[in-house]
C-alpha positions in Angstrom: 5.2 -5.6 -17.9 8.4 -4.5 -16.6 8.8 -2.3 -13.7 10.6 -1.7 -10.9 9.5 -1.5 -6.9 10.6 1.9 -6.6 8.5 2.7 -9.5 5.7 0.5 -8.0 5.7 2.3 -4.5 5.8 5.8 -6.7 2.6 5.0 -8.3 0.7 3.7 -5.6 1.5 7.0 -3.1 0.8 8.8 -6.4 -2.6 7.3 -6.4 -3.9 7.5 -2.8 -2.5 10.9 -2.2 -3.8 9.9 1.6 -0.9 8.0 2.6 1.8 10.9 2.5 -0.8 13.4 3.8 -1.3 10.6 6.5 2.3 10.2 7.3 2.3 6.9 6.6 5.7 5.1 5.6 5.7 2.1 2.6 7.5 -0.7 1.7 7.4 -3.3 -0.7 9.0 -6.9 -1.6 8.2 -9.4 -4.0 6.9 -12.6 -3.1 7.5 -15.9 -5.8 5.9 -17.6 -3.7 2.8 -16.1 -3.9 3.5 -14.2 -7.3 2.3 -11.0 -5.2 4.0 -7.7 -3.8 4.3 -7.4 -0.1 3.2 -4.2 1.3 4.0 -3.0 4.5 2.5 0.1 5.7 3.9 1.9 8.8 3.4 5.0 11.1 4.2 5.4 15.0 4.4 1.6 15.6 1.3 0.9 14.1 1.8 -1.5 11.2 -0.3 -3.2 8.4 0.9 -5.7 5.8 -1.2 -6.3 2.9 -0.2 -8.3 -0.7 -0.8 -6.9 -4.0 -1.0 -9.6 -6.8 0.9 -9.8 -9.8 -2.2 -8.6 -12.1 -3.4 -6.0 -9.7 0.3 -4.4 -9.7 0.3 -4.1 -13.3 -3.0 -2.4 -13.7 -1.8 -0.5 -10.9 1.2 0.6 -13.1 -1.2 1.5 -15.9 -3.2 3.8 -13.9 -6.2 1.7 -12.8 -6.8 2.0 -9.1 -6.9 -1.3 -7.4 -9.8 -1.0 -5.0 -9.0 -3.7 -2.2 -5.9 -2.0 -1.6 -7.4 1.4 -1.2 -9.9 0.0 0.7 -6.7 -1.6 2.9 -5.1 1.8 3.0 -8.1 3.7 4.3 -8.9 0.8 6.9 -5.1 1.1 8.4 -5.8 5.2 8.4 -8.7 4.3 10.3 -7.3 1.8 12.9 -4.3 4.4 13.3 -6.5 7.3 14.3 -8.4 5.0 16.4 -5.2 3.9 18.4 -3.9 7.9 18.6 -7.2 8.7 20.2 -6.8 6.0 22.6 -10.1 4.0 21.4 
């Protein structure tokens, strides 16, 4: 499936909503290595990177949620209001 990483950071703040109502910044690269994107999640200093394989991507780009990374997303929401409320 062809795609680019623009397109692949589109869908995925199209999918969980939370992270732009959150504030939270995204980047992503390409690892060969590990035939996964690198996801790097961002918002006052706070920082979580998380990998997105390959096949997960794709089904991503056909509209099926991929479950450990909202679960990763919801977790970094967490920590972050955590760290703002000085717990």
């Amino acid at each position: 499936m062809g795609y680019t990483q623009v397109a692949l950071k589109d869908k995925i703040t199209e999918m969980y909503p939370e992270i732009e109502i959150n504030g939270i910044s995204v980047s992503l690269d390409f690892s060969t290595e590990k035939n996964a994107y690198i996801i790097d999640f961002k918002k006052s200093g706070a920082e979580l990177k998380t990998h997105l394989d390959k096949k997960d991507a794709d089904e991503c780009m056909d509209g099926i949620k991929c479950v450990y990374l909202g679960m990763q997303v919801a977790e970094f929401i967490k920590n972050f209001e955590e760290l703002r409320k000085g717990h």
